[in-house]
C-alpha positions in Angstrom: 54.3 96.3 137.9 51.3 96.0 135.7 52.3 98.6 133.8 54.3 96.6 132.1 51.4 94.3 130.8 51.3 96.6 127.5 54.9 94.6 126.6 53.4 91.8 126.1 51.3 93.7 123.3 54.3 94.3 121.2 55.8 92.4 118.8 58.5 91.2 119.7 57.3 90.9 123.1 61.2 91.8 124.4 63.4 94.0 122.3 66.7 94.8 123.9 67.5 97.8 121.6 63.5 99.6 121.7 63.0 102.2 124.8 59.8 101.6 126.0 59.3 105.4 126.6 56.6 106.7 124.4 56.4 103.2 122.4 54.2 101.0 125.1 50.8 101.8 125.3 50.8 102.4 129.0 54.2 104.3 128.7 53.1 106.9 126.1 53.0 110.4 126.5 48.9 110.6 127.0 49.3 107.9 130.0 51.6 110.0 131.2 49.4 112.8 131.4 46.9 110.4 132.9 49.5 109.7 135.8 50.0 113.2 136.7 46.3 113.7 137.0 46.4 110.9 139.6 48.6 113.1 141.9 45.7 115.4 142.4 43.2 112.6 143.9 42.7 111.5 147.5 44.9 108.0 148.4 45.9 105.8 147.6 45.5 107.3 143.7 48.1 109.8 144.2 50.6 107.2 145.3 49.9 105.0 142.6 50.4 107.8 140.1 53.8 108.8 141.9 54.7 105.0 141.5 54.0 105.5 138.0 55.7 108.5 137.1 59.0 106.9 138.9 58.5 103.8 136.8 58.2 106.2 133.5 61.7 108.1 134.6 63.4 105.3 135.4 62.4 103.6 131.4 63.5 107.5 130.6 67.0 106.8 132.5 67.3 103.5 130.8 66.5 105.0 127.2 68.7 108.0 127.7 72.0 105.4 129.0 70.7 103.4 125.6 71.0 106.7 123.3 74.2 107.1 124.7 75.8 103.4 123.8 73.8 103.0 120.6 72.5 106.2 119.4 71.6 104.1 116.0 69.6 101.5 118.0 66.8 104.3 118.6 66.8 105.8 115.6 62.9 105.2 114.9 62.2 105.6 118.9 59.3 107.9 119.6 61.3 109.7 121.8 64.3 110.0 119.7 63.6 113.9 119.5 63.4 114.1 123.4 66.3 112.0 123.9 68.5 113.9 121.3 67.4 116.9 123.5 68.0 115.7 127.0 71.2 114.4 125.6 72.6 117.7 124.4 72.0 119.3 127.9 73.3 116.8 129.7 77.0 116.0 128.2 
């Protein structure tokens, strides 16, 4: 997907052990917002901003599995404080 351009902003471009969640441009918490305003217009916005949001939970999914094998590996994650929270209601 395009939103993923905003990786290729980063430095380095691919980091194994970063969550993308909240770090990318296009995957921070004020895009998010941006992608839940989509829902409210006419096509084919609103499907493009549910194809969004779904990308977003599914870099959530793979941040939370991350937490979970390497706790340490996200310790200066923006989400950290989400994912410690998430992570204590889930297990």
């Amino acid at each position: 997907m395009l939103v993923d351009i905003d990786h290729l902003l980063a430095s380095p471009i691919f980091d194994p052990n970063r969550c993308s969640f909240g770090f990318h441009l296009f995957h921070s918490y004020y895009a998010i917002g941006v992608y839940v305003i989509l829902l409210f217009f006419k096509r084919p916005y609103n499907i493009i901003g549910l194809g969004l949001l779904l990308h977003m939970l599914t870099d959530f999914i793979d941040c939370l599995f991350m937490y979970n094998t390497c706790s340490s590996c996200l310790e200066n994650a923006p989400a950290q404080r989400l994912l410690e929270a998430i992570n204590k209601l889930l297990f």
